[in-house]
N, C-alpha and C positions, 0 to 999 in steps of 0.2 A: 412364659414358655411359648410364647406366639410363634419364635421360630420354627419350634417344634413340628408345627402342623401348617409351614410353608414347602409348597410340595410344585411343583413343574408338569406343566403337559405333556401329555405324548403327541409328540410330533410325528408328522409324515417320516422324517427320518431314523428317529427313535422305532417307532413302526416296522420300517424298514429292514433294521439293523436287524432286530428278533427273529424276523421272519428267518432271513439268511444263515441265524444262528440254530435256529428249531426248527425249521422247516415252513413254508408256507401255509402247508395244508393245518400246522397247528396252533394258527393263530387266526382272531377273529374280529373283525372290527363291525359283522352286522348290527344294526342297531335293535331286531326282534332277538337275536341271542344273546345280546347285552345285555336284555330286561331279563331274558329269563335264568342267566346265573347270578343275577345281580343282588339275590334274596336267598332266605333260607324257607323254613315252612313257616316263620311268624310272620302272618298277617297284616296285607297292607295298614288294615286300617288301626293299627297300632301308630303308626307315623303321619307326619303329617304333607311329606313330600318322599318322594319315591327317588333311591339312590343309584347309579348308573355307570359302572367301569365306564374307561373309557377302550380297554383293551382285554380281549380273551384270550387265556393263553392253553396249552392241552402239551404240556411237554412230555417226553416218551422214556425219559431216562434220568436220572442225576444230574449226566454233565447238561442236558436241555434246564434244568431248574438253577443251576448253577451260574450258566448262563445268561436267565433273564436275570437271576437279582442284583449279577455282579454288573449289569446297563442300568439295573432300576435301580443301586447303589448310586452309580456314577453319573445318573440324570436326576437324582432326586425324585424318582417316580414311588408311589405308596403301592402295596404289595397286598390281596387279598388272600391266602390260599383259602380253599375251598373242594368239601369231599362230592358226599352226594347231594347235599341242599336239604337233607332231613333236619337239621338243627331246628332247635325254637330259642335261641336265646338271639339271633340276628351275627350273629358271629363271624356268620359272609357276607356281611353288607358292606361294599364297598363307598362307605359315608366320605370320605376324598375324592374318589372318581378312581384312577391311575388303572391299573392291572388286577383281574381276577384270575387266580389261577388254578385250574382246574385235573383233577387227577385224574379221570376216568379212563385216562389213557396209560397210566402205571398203575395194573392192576395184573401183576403177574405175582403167584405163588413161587415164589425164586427156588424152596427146598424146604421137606418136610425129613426130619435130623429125628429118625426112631434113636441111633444110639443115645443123642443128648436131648431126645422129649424137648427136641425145638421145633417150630417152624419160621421160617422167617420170606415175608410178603412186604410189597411196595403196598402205598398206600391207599391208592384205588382199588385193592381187592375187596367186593362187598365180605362183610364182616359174617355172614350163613356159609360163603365158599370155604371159608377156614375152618370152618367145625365140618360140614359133608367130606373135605378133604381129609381132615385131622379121623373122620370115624371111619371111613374106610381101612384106616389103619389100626382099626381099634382102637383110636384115642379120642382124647377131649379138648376142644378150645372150649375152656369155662365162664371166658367173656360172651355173655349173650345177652346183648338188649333185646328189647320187642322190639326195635325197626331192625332188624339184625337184617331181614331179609332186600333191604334197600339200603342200611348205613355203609359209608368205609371204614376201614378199619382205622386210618390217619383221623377220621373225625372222631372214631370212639376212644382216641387214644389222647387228641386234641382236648376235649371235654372229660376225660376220664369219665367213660360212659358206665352206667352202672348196669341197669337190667334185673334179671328175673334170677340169677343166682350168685346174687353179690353175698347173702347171709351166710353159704354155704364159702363159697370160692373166691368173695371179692371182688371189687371193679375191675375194671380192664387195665388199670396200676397192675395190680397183682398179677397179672397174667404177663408184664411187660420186662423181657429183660435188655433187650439192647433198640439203639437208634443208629440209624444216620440220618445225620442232617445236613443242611446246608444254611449255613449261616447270613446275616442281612448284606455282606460284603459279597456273595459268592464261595466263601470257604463251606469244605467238605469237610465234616468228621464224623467218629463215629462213637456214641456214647457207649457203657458198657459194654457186653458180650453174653458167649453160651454160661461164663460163671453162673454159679448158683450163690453165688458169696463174691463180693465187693467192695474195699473201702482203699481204692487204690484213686487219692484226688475224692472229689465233690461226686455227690450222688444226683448228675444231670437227668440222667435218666426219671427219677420221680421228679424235678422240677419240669422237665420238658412236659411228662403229662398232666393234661386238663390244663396247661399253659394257654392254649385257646389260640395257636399260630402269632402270639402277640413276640417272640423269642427267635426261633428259628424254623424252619421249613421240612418236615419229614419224609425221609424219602424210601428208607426201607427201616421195616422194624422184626425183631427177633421174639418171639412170642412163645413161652410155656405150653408144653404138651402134659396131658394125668391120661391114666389109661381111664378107658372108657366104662364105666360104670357099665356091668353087664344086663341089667334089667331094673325099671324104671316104671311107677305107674302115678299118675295124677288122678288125686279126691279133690273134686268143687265141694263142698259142703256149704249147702243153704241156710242165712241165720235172720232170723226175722228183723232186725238192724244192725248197723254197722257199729252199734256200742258192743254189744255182745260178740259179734264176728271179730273185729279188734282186740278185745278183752280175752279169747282165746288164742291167741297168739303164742302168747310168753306161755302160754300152758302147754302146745308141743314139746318145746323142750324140757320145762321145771315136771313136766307131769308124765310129757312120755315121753323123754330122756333121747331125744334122736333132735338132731340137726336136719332140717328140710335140705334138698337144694333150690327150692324157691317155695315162697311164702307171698300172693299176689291180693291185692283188694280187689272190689268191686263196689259202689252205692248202686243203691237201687235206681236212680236217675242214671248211671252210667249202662246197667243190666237194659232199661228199657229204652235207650239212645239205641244199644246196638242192634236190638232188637227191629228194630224201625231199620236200622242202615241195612241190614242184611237180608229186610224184611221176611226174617224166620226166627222161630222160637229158637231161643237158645237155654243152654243148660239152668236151672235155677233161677229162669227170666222173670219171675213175678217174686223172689227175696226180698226180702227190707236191704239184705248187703252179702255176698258173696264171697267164700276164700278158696283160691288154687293151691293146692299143697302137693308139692312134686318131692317123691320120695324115690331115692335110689339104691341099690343093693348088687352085690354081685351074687348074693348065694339069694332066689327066686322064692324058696318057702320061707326065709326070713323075711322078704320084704314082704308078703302076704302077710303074715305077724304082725306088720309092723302097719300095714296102711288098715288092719284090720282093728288094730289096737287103735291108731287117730281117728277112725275113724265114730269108735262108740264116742271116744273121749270128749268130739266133738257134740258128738249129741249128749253128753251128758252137762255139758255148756251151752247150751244152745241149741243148736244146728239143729232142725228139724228134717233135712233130708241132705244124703249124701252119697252125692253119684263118684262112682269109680269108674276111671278111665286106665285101661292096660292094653287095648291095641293102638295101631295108629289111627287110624279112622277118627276113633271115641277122644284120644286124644287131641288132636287135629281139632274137634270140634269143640272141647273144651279150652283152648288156647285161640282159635280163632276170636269167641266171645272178648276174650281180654286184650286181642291184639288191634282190634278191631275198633276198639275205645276212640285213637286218637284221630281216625280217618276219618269216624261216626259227628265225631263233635266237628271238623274244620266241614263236613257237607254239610249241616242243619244250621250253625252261625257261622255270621259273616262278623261279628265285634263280639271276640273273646280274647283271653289272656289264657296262657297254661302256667300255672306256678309250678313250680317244683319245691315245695316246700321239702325239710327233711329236720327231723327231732329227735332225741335220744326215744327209742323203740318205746318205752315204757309211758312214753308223753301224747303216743298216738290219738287214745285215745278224746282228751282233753284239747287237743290240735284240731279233732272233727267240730268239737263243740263250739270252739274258739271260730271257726268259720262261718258257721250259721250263727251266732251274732253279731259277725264283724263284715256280713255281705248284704241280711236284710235291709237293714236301716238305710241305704244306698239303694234298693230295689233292686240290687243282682241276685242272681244267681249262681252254685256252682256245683258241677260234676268232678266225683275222685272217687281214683282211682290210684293204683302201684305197690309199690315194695312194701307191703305192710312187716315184713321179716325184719326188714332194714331201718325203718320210719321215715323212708322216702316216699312222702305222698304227692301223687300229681294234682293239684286240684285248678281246676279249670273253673275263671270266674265269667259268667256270659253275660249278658246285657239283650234278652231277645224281642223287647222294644221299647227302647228308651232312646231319652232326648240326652246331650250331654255326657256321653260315653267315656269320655277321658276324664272328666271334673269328677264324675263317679267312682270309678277304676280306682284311682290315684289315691283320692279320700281312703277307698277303703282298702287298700294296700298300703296304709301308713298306719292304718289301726292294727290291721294282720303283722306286721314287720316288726310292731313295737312288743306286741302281746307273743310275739315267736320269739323274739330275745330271751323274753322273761323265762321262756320254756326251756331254753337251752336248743333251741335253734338256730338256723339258717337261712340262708334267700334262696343255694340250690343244692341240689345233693347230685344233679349228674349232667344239669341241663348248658350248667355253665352259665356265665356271666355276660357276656359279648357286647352289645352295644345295649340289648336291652334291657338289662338291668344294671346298671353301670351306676347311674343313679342313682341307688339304692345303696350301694355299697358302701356309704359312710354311717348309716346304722347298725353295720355289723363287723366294722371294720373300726379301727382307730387310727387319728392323725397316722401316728408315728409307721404303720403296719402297711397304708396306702402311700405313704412316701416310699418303704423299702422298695412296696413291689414296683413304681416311677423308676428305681434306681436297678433294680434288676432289669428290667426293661432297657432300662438305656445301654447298660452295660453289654448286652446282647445287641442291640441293635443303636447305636449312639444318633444314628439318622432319623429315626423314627419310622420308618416307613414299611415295616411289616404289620398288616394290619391294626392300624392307627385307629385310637378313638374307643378301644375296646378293654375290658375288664375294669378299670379303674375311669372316673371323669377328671381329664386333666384340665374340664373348663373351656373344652370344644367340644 
């Protein structure tokens, strides 16, 4: 498959051509803006050489994305798109050189559809604008990651991004009903629509998300409105460990019979990281492990009931202290603590990993335990946190001074991958695949399963050159 990943420079004239088709001002050949879309948030010193478009592109419209692929079709140029740069799986790393292309410039709210509870946005709108838009109206975008307030929506929809109320409402799949895209030729279509019901042809639309831009190119998407939950209040409940915080989980529901809208962890090594980053006390800062439990209600003395009821229940498992948040302030400050996690940990190390492990919910447990055996012996260490509702755990393995950082790593992410199978596990539940964990994917994938997806791939793009080198190793 060598041909595969024979690709052609961008010339002065190729160059050229772009500019005249998009405009001057939204193309970019600087070499300090090069470097700095040329990554996502995963950490240089994960690699061992640093990857470099050769070309920035900022198109303003469809026909402007349409037009570069159908020259980067026609010159054999490799195609990066790229949201905000929030990712951690490398997903934007332009490992060919060719075209980075960047949305920040189609980032317009096109039309929020009260009669069909749609809205429909290009994909540079950050992913917070759609919910303050959507609530104004009294509604819900229920796609909410923790980077909401800096991701795009094209990336959340790219990685089918999960978030803080995927238990209740689902990843940003769920939320997703239609696309336009533009394909590796330059062709325009558009998948689905306002339907609520579908089976007219192939169901592209869930193939396209968490597809990871390896497919086609998104340029405006149609996204699910719910009316807005009228009142809403978060319990952090303090538990002297993460067994026992964990172990209450599954008891919200089987005990007190309510679906959360989000269900968040905390370890105690993540409580006093943030602590240090924000350098202030935060809610439950000195826990053995920590849980956000956000309950929502339209009728106001029910949900009093109801956060009154989890919250003994909690203590009657555990929890020794449990703070309730119902304005925004108290709230705000309880979510900061959790949101705060991932900025906390990239300021204090400079050589870490973020895993995104994910297990059937009831395995959570046994997943914490499985980590601190399978990081000691290697002399790392690791912080986690996330989805505890969902059994999406973030756990972050660090190295904060050690010789041989990758010999390390590696080791002990082949013990964790092997003993995650066994669990009925995963490698990621939202973070996606991309270039950096690509590798990995034949422990949990088989022959016949990473050939199809080679063959889906091509089929979409026969040239290769939409973001090449990603999800799957073709052995480049």
């Amino acid at each position: 498959m060598t041909d595969l990943f024979s690709y052609n420079k961008i010339t002065a004239e190729i160059a050229e051509e772009i500019r005249k088709k998009i405009g001057a001002n939204n193309v970019s050949a600087d070499e300090e803006k090069l470097e700095s879309y040329s990554h996502d948030e995963v950490p240089q010193s994960n690699y061992d050489r640093k990857y470099i478009a050769e070309l920035l592109v900022f198109p303003e419209s469809t026909q402007h994305v349409s037009e570069i692929m159908r020259i980067a079709h026609d010159e054999r140029i490799p195609v990066t798109p790229r949201g905000a740069g929030t990712g951690l799986s490398s997903g934007a790393l332009p490992i060919f050189g060719g075209i980075v292309m960047s949305f920040e410039k189609m980032n317009r709210i096109i039309e929020l559809d009260e009669d069909n509870l749609t809205i429909t946005v290009e994909p540079g709108v950050v992913t917070a604008e759609i919910s303050r838009m959507a609530a104004r109206h009294n509604l819900l975008y229920a796609g909410d990651p923790c980077s909401g307030d800096a991701s795009f929506i094209g990336g959340n929809i790219a990685e089918n991004a999960g978030g803080n109320k995927v238990i209740k409402y689902g990843a940003t799949g769920a939320q997703l009903l239609a696309l336009e895209a533009v394909l590796a030729d330059g062709s325009v279509t558009w998948f689905g629509g306002k339907r609520r019901k579908d089976v007219t042809g192939l169901d592209f639309v869930r193939l396209m998300t968490g597809s990871e831009g390896i497919l086609a190119v998104i340029t405006k998407a149609v996204l699910k409105l719910l009316p807005l939950p009228r009142h809403s209040v978060d319990l952090l409940a303090a538990f002297p460990d993460a067994r026992s915080a964990i172990n209450f989980v599954p008891r919200i529901v089987t005990e007190g019979g309510l679906i959360p809208a989000s269900v968040e962890f905390m370890d105690d090594k993540a409580l006093k990281l943030v602590e240090k980053y924000l350098n202030a006390s935060v809610p439950a800062g000195d826990a053995g492990a920590a849980l956000i439990i956000q309950l929502e209600d339209n009728d106001e003395e029910r949900l009093e009931e109801q956060f009154a009821a989890i919250g003994k229940l909690s203590q009657r498992h555990g929890a020794y202290e449990v703070y309730v948040a119902d304005t925004r302030s108290t709230k705000e400050r309880i979510w900061q603590a959790r949101k705060s996690v991932p900025e906390a940990l990239s300021a204090f190390y400079s050589r870490y990993t973020k895993e995104d492990l994910v297990v059937p919910t009831a395995s959570v447990p046994k997943l914490l335990e499985m980590l601190r055996g399978e990081t000691e012996p290697y002399g790392l260490e690791y912080i986690t946190y996330g989805h505890a509702g969902d059994g999406n755990m973030h756990c972050t393995i660090v190295c904060p001074e050690c010789d041989n950082w990758h010999d390390r790593l590696h080791a002990a992410q082949q013990r964790i991958y092997a003993k995650l199978i066994k669990m009925g596990g995963t490698l990621s539940g939202e973070h996606g695949i991309g270039y950096k964990r690509r590798g990995y994917m034949k422990f949990f994938l088989d022959d016949a399963q990473i050939e199809l997806i080679k063959r889906v791939k091509l089929a979409f793009d026969p040239q290769n050159i939409l973001n090449p080198g990603k999800l799957v190793d073709w052995g480049k």
